[in-house]
C-alpha positions in Angstrom: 0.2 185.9 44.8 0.9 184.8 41.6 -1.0 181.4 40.7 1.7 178.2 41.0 2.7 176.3 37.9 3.9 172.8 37.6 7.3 172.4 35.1 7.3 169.0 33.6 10.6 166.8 32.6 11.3 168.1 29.3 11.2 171.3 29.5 14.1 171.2 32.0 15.8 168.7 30.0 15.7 171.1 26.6 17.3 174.0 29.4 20.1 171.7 30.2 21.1 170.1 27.3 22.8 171.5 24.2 21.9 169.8 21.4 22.6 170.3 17.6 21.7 173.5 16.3 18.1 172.9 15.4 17.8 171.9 19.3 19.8 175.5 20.2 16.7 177.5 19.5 14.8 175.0 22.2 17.5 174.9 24.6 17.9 178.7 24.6 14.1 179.3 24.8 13.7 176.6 27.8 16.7 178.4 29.5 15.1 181.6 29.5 11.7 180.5 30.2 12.6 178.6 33.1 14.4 181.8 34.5 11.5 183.5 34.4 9.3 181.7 36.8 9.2 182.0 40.7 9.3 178.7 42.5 7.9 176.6 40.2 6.3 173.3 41.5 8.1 169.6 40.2 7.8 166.4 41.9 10.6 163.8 42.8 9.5 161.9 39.9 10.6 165.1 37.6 13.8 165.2 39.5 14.4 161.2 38.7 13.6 161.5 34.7 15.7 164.6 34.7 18.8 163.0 36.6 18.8 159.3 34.0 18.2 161.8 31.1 21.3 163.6 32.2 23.1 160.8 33.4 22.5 158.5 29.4 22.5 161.4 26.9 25.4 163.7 28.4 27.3 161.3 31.6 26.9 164.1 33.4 29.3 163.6 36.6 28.0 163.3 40.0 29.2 166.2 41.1 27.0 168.5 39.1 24.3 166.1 39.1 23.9 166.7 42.7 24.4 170.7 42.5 21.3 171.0 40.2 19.4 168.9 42.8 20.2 171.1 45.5 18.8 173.6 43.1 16.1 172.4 42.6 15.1 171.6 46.3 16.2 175.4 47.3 14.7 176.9 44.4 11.5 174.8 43.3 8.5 173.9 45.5 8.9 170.0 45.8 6.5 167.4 46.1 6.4 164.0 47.2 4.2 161.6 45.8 1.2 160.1 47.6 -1.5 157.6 47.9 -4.0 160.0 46.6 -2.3 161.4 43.7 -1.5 157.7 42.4 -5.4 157.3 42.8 -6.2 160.3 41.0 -3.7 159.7 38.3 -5.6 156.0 37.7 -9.1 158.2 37.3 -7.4 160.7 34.9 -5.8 158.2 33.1 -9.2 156.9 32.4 -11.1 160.2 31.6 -8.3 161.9 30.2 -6.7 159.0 27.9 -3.6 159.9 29.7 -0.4 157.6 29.5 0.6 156.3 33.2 3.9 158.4 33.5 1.7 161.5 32.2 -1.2 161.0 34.3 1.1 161.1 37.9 2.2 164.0 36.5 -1.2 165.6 36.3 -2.1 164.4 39.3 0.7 166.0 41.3 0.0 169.6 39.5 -3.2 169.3 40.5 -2.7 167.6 44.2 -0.1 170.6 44.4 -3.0 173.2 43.4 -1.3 174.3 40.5 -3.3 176.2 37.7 -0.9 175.3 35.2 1.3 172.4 33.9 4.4 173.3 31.5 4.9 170.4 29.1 5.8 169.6 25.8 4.4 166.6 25.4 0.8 166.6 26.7 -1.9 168.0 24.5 -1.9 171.8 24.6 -4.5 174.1 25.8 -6.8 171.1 27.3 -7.9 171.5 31.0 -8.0 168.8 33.1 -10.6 169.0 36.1 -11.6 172.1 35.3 -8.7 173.2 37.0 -5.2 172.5 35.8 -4.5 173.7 32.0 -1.7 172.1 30.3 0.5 174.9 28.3 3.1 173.8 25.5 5.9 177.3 26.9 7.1 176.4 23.0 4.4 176.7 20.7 3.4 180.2 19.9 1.1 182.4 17.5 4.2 183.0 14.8 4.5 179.0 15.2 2.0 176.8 16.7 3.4 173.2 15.5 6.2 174.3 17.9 
């Protein structure tokens, strides 16, 4: 069984929006990566960012706002957020230097018992907890600033 992986915000976002062309490279990468992976773990709070990024940069309609959260719900593991996961998020956010939005991130990949979190903007390569390594899917040996 392959170990479960947490997908945060913007990766999705780059996958769904078409930008200008210097973003095309991102979105196409995103797209692709995010194909790639079976049942990925997000949280409702993923879902949420997702849906007003959607709804303020492209007015997405309704319609297909509610499609891709069907999607999501058939094709993603979901979790809910809890009283121990805000409580873990306030200890990593203290260890880790996390910021708040950030740090209930973490603490719903790790809450889920994922080995990895996707994400752009958190620090790649650190582990958190000895347990939970954050991976930037962009950056690679040909262009790590990415």
């Amino acid at each position: 069984m392959p170990a479960k992986v947490f997908v945060d915000t913007n990766i999705w976002l780059y996958s769904l929006i078409r930008r200008a062309e210097e973003h095309d490279d991102r979105h196409r990468q995103a797209a692709g990566f995010l194909l790639n992976l079976a049942r990925p773990v997000i949280n409702s709070q993923v879902i949420r960012e997702i849906c007003s990024n959607l709804i303020k940069k492209v007015n997405m309609p309704e319609e297909q706002m509610r499609v891709l959260i069907q999607g999501w719900y058939q094709d993603c593991e979901v979790i809910t957020s809890n009283a121990s996961q805000h409580l873990l998020a306030s200890r990593l956010r203290k260890s880790y230097s996390l910021s708040y939005w950030d740090s209930l991130i973490v603490a719903a990949a790790i809450d889920a018992g994922c080995a990895t979190l996707f994400s752009e903007d958190m620090q790649h390569g650190q582990t958190i907890e000895g347990c939970l390594t954050i991976v930037n899917p962009f950056r690679s040996a040909a262009n790590p600033s990415f």
